[in-house]
Biopython code that builds the backbone (N, CA, C, O; Angstrom):
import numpy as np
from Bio.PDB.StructureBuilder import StructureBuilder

atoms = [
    (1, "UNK", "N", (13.386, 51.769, 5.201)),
    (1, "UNK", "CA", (12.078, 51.676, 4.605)),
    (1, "UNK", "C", (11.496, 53.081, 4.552)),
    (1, "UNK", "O", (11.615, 53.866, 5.492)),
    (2, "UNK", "N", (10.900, 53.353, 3.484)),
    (2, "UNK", "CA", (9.907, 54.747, 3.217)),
    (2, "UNK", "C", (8.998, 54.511, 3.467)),
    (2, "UNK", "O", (8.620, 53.452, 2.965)),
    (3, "UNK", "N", (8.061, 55.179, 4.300)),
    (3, "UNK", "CA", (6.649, 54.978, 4.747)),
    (3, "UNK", "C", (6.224, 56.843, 4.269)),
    (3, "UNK", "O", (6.830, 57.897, 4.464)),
    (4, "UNK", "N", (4.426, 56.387, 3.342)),
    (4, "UNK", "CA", (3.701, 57.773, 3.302)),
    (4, "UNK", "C", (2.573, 57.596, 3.808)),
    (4, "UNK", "O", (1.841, 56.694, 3.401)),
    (5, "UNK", "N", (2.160, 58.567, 4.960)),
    (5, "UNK", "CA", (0.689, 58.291, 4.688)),
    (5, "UNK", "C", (-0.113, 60.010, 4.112)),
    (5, "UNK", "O", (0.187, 61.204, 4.135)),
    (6, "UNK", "N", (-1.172, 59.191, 3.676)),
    (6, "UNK", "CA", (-2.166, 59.936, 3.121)),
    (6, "UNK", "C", (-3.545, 60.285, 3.683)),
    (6, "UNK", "O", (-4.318, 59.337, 3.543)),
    (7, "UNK", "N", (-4.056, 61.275, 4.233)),
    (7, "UNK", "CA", (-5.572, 61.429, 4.576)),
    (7, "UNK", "C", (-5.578, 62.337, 4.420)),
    (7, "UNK", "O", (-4.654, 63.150, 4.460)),
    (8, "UNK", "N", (-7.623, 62.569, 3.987)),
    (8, "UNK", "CA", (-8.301, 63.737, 4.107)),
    (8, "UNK", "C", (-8.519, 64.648, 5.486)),
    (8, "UNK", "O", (-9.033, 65.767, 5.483)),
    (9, "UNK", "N", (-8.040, 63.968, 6.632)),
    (9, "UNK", "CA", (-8.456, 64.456, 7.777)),
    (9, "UNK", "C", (-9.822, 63.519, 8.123)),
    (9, "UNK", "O", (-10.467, 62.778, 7.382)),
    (10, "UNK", "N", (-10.015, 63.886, 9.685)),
    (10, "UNK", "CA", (-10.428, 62.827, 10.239)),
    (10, "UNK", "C", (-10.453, 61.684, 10.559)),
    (10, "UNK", "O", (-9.395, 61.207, 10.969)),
    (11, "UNK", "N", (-11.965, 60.601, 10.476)),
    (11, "UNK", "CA", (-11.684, 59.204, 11.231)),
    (11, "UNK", "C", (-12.251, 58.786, 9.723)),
    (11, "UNK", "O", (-13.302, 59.003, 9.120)),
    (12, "UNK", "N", (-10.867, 57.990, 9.386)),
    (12, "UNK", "CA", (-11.319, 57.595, 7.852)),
    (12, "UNK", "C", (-10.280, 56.234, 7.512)),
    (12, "UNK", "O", (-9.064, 56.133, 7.674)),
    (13, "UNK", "N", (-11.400, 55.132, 6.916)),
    (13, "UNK", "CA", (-10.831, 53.556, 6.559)),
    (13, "UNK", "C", (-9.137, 54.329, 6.288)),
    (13, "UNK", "O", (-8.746, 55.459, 5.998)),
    (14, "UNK", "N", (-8.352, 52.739, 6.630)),
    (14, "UNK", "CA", (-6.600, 53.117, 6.312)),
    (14, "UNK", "C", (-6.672, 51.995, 5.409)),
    (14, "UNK", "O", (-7.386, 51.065, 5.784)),
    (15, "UNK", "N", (-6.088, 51.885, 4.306)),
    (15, "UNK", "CA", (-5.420, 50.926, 3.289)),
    (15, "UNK", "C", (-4.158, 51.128, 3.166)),
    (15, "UNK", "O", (-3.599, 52.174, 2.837)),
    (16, "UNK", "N", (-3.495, 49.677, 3.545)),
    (16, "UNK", "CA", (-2.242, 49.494, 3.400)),
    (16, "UNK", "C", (-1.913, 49.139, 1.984)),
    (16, "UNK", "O", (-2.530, 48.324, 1.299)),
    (17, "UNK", "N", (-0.704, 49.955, 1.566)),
    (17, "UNK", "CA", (-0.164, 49.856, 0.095)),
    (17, "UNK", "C", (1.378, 49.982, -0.025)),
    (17, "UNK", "O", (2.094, 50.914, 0.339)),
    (18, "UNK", "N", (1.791, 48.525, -0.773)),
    (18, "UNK", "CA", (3.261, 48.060, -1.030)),
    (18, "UNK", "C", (3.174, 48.865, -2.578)),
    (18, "UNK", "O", (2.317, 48.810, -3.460)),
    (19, "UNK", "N", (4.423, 49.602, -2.477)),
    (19, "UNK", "CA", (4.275, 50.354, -3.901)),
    (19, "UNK", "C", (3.240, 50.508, -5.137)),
    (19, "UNK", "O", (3.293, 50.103, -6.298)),
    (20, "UNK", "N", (2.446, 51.126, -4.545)),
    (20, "UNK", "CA", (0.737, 51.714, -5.402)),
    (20, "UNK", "C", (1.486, 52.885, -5.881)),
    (20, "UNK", "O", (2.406, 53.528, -5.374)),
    (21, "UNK", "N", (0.769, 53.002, -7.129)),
    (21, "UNK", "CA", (0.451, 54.140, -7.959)),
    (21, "UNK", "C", (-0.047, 55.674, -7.224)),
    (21, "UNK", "O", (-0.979, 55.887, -6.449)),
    (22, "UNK", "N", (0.778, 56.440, -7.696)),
    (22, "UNK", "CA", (-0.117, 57.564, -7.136)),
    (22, "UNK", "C", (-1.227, 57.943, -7.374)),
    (22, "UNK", "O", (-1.897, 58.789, -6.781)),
    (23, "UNK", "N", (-1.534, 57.154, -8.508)),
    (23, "UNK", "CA", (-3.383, 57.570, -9.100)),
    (23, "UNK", "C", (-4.343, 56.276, -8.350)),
    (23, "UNK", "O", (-5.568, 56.215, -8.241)),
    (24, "UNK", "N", (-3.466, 55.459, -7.970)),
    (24, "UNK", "CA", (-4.464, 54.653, -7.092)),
    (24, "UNK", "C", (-4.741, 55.428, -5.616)),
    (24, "UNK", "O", (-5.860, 55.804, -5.269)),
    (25, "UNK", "N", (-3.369, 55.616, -4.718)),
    (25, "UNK", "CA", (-3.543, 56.318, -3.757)),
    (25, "UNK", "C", (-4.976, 57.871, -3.700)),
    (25, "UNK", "O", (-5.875, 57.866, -2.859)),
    (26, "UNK", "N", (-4.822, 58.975, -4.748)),
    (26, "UNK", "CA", (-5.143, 59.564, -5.088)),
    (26, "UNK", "C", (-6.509, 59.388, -5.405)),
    (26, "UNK", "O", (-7.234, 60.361, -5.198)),
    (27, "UNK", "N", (-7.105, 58.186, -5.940)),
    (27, "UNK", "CA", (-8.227, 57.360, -6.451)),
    (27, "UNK", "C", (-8.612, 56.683, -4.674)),
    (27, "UNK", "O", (-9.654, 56.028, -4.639)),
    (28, "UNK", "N", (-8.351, 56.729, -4.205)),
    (28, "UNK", "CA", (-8.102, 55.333, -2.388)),
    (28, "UNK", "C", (-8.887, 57.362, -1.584)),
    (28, "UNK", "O", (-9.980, 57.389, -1.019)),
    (29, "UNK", "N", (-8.326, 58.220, -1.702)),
    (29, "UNK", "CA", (-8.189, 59.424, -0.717)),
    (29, "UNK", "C", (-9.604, 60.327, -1.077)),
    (29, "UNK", "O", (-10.332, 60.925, -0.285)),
    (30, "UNK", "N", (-9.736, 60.187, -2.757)),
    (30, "UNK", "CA", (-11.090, 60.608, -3.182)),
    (30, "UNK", "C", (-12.140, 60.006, -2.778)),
    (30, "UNK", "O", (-13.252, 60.515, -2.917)),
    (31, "UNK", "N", (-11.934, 58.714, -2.159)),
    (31, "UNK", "CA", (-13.361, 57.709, -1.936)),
    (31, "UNK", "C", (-12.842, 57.924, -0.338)),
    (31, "UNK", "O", (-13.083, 56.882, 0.272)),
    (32, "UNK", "N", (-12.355, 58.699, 0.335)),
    (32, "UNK", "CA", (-12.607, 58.245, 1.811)),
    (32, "UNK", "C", (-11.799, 57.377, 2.160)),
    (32, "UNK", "O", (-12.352, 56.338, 2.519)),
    (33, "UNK", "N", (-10.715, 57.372, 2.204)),
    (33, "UNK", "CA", (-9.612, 56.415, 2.391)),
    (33, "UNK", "C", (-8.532, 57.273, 2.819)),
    (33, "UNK", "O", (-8.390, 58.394, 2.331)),
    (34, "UNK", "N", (-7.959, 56.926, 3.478)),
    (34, "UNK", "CA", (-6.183, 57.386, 4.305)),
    (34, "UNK", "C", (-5.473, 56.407, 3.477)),
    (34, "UNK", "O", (-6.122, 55.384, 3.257)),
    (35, "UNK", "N", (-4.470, 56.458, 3.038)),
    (35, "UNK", "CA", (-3.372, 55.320, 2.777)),
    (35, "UNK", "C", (-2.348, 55.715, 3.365)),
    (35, "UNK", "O", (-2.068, 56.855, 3.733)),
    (36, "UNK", "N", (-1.627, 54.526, 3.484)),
    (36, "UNK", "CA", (-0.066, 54.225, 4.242)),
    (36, "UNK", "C", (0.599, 53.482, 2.880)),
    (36, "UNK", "O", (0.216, 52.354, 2.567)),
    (37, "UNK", "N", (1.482, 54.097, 2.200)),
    (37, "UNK", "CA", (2.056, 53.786, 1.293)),
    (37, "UNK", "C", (3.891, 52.887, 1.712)),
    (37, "UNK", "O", (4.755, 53.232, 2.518)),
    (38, "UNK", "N", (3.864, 52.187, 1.141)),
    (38, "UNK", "CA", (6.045, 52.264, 1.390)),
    (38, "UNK", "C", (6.466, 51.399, 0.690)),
    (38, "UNK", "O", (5.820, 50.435, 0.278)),
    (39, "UNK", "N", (7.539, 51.634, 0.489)),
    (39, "UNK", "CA", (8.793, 50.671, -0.271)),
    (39, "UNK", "C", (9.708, 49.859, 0.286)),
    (39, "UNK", "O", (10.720, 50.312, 0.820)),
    (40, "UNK", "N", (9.375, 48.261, 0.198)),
    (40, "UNK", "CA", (9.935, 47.341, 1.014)),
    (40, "UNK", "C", (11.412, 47.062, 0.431)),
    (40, "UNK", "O", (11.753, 46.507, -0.613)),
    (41, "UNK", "N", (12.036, 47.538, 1.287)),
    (41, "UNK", "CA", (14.064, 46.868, 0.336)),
    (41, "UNK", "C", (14.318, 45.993, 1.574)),
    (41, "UNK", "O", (15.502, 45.704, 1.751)),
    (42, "UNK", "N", (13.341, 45.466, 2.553)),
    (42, "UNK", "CA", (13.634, 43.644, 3.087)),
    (42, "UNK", "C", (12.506, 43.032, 3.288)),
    (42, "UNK", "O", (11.376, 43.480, 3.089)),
    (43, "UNK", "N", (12.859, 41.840, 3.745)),
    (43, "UNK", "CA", (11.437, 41.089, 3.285)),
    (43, "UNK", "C", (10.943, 41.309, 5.438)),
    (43, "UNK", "O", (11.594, 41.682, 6.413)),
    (44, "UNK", "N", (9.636, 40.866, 5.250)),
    (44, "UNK", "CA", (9.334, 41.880, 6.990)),
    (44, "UNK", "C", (8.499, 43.090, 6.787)),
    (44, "UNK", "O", (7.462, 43.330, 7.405)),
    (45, "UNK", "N", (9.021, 43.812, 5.895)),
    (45, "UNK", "CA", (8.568, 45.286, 5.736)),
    (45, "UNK", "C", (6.839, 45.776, 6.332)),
    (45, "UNK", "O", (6.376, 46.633, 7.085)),
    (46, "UNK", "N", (6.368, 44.779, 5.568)),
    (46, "UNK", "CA", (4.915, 44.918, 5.716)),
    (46, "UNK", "C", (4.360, 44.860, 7.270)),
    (46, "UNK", "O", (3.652, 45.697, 7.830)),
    (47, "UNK", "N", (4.984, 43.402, 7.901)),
    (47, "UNK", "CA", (4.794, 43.433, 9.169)),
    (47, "UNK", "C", (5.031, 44.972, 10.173)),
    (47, "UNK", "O", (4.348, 45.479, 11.063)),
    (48, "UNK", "N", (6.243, 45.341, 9.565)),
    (48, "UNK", "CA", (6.727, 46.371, 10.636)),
    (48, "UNK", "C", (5.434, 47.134, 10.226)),
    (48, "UNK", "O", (4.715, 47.445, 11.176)),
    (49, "UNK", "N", (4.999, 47.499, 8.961)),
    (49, "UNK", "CA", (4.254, 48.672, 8.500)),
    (49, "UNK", "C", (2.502, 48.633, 9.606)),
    (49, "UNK", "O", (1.802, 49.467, 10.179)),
    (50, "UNK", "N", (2.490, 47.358, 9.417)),
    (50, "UNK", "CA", (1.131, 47.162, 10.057)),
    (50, "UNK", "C", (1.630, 47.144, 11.243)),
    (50, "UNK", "O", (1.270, 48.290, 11.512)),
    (51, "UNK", "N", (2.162, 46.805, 12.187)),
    (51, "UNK", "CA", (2.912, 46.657, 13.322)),
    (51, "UNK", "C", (2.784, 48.311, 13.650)),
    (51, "UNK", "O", (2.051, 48.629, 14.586)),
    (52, "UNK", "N", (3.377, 49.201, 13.011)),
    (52, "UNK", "CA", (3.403, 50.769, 13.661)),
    (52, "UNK", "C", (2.064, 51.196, 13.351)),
    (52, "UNK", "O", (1.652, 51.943, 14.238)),
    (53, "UNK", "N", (1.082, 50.974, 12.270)),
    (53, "UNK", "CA", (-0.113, 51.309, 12.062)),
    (53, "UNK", "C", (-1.327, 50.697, 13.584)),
    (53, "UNK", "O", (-2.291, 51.291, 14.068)),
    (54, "UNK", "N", (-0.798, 49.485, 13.913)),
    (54, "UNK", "CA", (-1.748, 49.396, 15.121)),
    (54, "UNK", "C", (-1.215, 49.707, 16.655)),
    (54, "UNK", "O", (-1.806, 49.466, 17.708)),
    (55, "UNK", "N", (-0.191, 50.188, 16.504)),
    (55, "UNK", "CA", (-0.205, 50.642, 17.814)),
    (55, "UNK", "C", (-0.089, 52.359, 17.571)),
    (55, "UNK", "O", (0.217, 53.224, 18.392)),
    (56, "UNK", "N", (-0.430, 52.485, 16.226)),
    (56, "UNK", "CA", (-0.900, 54.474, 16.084)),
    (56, "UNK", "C", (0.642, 55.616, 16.156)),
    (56, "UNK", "O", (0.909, 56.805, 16.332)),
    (57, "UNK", "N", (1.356, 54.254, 15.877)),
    (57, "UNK", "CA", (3.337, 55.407, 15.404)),
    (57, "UNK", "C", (2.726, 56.081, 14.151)),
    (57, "UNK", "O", (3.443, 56.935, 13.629)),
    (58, "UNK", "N", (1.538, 55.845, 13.588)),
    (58, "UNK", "CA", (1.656, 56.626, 12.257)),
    (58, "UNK", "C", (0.479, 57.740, 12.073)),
    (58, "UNK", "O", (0.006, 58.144, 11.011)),
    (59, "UNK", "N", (0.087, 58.182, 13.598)),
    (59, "UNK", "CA", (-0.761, 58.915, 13.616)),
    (59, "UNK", "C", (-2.319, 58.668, 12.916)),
    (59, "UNK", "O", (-3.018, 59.680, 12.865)),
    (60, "UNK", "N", (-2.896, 57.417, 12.384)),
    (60, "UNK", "CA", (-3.746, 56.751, 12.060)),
    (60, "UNK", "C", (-4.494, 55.720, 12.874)),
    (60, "UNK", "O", (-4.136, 54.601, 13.244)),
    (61, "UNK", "N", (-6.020, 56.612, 13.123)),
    (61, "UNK", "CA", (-6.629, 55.587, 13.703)),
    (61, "UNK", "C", (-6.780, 53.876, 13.047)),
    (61, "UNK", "O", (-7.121, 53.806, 11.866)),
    (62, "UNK", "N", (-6.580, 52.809, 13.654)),
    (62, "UNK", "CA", (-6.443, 51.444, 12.892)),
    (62, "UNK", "C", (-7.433, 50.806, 13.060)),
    (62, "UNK", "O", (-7.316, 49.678, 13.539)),
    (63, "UNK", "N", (-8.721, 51.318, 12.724)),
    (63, "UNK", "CA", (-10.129, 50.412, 13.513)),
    (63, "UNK", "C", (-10.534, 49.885, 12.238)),
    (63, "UNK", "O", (-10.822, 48.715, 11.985)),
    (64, "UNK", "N", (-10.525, 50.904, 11.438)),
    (64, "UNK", "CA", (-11.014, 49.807, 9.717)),
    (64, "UNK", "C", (-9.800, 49.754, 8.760)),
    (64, "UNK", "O", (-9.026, 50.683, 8.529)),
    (65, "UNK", "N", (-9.771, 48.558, 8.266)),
    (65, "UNK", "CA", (-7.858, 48.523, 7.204)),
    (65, "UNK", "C", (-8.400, 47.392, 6.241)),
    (65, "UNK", "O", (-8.949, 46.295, 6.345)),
    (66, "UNK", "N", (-7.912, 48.326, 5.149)),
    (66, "UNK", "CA", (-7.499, 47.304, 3.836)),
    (66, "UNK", "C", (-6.197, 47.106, 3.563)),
    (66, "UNK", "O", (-5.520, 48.041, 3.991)),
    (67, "UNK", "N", (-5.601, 46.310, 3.052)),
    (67, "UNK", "CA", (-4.404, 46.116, 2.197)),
    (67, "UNK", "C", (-4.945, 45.633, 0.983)),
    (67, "UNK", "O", (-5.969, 44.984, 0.768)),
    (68, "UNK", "N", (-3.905, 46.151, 0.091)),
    (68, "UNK", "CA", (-3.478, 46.185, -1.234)),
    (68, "UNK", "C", (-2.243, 45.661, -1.596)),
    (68, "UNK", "O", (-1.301, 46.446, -1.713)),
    (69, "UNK", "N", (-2.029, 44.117, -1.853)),
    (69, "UNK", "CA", (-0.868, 44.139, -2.433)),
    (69, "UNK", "C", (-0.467, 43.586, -3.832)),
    (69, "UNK", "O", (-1.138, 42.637, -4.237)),
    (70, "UNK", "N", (0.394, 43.985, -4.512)),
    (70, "UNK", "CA", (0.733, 43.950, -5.996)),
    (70, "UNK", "C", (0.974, 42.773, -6.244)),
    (70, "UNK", "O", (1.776, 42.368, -5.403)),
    (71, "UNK", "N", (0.661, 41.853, -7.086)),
    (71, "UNK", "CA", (0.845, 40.582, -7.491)),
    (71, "UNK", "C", (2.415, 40.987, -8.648)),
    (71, "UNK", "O", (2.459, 42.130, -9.103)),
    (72, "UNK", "N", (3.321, 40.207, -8.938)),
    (72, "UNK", "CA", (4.166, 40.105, -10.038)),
    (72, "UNK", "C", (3.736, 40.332, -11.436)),
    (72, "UNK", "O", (4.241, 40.872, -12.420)),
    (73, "UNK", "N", (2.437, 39.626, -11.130)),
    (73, "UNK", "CA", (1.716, 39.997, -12.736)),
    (73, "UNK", "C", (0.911, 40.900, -12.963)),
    (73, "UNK", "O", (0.153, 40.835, -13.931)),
    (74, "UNK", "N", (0.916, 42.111, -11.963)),
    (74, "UNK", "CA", (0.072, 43.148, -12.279)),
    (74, "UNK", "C", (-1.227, 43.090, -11.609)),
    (74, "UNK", "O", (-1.969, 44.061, -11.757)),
    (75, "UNK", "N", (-1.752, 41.773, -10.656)),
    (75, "UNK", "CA", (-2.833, 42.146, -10.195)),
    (75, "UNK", "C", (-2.355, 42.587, -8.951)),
    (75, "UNK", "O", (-1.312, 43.080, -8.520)),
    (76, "UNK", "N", (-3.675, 42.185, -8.423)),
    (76, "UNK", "CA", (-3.690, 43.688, -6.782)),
    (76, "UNK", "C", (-4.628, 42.504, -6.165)),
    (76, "UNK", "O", (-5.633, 41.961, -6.625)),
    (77, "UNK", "N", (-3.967, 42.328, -5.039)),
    (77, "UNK", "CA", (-4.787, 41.348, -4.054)),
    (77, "UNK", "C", (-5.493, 41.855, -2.958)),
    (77, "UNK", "O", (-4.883, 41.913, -1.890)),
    (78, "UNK", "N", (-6.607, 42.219, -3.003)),
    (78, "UNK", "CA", (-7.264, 43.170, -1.752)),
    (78, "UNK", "C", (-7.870, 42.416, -0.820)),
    (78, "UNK", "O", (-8.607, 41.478, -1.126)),
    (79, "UNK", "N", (-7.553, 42.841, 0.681)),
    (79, "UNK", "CA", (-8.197, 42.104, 1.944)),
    (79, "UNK", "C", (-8.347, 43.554, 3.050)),
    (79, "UNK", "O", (-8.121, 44.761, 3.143)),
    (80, "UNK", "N", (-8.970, 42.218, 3.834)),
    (80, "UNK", "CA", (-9.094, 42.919, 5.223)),
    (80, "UNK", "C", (-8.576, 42.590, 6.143)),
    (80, "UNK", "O", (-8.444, 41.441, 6.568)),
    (81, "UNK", "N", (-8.133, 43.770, 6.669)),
    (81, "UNK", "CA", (-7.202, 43.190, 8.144)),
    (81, "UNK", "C", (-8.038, 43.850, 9.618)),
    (81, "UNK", "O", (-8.305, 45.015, 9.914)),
    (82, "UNK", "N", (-8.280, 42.632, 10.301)),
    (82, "UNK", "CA", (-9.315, 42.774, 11.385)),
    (82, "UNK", "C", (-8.456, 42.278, 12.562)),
    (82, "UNK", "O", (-8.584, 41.059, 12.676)),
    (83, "UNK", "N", (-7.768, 42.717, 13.316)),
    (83, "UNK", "CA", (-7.265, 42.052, 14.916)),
    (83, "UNK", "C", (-6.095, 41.846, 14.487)),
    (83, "UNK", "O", (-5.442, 41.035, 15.144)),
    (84, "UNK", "N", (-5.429, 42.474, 13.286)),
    (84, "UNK", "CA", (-3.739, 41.798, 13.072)),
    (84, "UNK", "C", (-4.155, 40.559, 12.256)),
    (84, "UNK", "O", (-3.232, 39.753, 12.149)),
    (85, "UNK", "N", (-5.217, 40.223, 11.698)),
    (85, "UNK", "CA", (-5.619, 39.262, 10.967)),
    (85, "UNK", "C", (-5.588, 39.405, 8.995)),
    (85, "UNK", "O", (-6.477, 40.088, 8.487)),
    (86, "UNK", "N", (-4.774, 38.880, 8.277)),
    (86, "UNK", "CA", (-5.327, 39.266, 7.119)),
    (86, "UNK", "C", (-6.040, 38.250, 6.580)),
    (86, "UNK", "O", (-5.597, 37.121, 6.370)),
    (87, "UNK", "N", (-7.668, 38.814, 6.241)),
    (87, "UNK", "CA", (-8.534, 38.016, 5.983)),
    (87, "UNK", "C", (-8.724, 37.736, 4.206)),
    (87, "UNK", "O", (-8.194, 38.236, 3.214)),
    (88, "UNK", "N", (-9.507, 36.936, 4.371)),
    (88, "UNK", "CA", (-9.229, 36.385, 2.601)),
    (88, "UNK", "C", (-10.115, 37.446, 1.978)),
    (88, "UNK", "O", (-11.091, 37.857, 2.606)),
    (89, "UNK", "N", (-9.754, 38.012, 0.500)),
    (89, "UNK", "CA", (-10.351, 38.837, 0.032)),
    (89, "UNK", "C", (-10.277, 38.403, -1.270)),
    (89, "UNK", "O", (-10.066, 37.203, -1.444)),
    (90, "UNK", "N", (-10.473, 39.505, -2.721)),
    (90, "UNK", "CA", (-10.180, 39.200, -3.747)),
    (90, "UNK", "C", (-9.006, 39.466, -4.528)),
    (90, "UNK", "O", (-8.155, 39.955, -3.785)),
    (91, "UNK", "N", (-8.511, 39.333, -5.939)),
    (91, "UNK", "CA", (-7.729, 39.335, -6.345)),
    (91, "UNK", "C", (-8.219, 39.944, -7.944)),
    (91, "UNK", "O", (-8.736, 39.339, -8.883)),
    (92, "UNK", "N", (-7.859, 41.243, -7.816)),
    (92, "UNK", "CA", (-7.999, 41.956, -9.425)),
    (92, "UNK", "C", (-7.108, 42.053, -10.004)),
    (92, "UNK", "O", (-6.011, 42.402, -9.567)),
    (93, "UNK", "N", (-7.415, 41.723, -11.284)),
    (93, "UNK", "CA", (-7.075, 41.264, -12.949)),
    (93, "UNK", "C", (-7.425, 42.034, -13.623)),
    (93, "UNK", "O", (-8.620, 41.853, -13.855)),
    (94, "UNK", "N", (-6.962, 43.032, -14.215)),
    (94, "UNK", "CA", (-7.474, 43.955, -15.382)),
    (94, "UNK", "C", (-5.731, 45.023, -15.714)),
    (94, "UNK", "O", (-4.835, 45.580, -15.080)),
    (95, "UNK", "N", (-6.237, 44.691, -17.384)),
    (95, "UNK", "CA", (-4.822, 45.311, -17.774)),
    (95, "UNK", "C", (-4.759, 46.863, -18.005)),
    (95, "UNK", "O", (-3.737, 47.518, -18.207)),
    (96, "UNK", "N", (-6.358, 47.435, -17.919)),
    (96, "UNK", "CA", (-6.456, 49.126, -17.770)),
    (96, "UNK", "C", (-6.403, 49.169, -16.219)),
    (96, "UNK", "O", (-7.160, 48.648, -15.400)),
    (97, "UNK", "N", (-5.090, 50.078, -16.011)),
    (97, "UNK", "CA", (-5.666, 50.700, -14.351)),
    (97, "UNK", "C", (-6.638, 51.584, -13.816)),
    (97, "UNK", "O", (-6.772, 51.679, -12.596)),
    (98, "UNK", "N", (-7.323, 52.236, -14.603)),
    (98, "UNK", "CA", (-8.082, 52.531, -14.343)),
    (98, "UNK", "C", (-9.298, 52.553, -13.959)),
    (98, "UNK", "O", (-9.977, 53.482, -13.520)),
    (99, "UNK", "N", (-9.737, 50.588, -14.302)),
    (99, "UNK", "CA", (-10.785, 49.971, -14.200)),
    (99, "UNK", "C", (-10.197, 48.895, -13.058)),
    (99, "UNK", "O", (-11.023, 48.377, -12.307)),
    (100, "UNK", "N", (-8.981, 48.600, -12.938)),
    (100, "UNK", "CA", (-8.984, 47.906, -11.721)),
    (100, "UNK", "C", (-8.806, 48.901, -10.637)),
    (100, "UNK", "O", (-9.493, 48.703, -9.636)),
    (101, "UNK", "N", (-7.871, 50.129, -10.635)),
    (101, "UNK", "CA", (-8.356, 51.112, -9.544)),
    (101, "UNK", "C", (-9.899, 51.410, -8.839)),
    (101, "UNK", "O", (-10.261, 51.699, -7.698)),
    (102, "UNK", "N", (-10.643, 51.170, -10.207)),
    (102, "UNK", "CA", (-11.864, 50.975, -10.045)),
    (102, "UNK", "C", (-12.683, 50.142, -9.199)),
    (102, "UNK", "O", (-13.806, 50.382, -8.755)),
    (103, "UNK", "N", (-11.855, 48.993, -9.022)),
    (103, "UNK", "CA", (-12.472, 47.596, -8.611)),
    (103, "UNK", "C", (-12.160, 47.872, -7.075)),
    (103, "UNK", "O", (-12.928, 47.811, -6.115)),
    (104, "UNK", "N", (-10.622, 48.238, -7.130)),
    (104, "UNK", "CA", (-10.168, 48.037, -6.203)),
    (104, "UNK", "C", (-10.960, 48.508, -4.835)),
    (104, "UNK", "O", (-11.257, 47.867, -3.827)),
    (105, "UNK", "N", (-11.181, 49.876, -5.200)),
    (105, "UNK", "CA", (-11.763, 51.000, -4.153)),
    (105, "UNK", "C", (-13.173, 50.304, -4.332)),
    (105, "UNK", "O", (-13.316, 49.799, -3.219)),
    (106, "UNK", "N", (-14.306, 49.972, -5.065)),
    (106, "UNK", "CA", (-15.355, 49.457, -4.489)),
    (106, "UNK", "C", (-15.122, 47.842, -3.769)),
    (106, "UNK", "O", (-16.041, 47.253, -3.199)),
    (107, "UNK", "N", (-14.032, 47.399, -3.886)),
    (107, "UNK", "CA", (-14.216, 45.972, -2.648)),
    (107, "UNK", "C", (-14.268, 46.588, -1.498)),
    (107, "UNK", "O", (-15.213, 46.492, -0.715)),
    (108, "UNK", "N", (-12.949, 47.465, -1.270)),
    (108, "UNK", "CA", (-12.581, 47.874, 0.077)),
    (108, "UNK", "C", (-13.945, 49.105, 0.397)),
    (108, "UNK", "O", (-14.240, 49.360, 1.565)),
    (109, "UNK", "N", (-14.557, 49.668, -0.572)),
    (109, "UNK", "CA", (-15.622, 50.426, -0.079)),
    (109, "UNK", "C", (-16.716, 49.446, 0.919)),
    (109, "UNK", "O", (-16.953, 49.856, 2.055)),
    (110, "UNK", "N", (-17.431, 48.000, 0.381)),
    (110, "UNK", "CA", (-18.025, 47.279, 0.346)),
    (110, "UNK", "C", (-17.363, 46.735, 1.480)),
    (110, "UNK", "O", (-18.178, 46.800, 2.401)),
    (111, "UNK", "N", (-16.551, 46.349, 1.789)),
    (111, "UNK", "CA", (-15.644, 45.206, 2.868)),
    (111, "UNK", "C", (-14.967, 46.151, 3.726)),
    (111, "UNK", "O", (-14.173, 45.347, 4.214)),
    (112, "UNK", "N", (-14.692, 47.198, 4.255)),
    (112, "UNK", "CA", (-13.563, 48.263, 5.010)),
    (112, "UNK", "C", (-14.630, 48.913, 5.854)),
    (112, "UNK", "O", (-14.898, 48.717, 7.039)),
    (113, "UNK", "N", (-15.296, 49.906, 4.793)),
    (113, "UNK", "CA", (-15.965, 50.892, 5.269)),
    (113, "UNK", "C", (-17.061, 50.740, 6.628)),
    (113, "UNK", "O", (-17.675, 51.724, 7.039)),
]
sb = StructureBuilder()
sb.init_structure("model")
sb.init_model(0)
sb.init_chain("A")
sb.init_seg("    ")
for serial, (resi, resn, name, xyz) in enumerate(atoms, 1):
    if name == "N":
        sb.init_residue(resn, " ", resi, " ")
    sb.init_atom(name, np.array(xyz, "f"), 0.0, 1.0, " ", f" {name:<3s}", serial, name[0])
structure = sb.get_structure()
């Protein structure tokens, strides 16, 4: 498994991301966001990912977390993960990425931060 993470420095929300865009990541780091990016080739992946993110193997404080994950059809399912919990969130639909990148970063601004 490939794992990236991303921060500005400091104590800043982490969003977990199963193969995101670099203009989302990039778009996630401009608003105050760290991301943990990676590429799952087994199924598990995610667990391990959050699994090393809360006990801090990835050098990331884990006190506020979003995930991001890619639907088949192009949307992006955004939540919150509170205690190892993933909590119910929303699910964006939009065929410009640039307007669901959009969306994306104000849920998790609104719900993370």
């Amino acid at each position: 498994m490939s794992v990236a993470v991303t921060s500005g420095g400091g104590n800043r929300p982490v969003v977990v991301l199963e193969g995101a865009s670099a203009a989302l990541v990039g778009r996630l780091t401009r608003a105050g966001f760290a991301s943990v990016t990676f590429e799952a080739h087994a199924s598990g992946a995610l667990d391990v990912v959050l699994d090393a993110l809360e006990r801090g193997v990835l050098g990331l404080p884990a006190q506020r977390c979003g995930l991001v994950e890619c639907g088949d059809d192009g949307s992006m399912v955004v939540r919150r993960i509170e205690a190892g919990a993933r909590l119910p969130g929303v699910t964006v639909r939009d065929p410009s990425p640039d307007r669901a990148g959009a969306a994306v970063v104000q849920w998790l601004t609104q719900h993370v931060v």
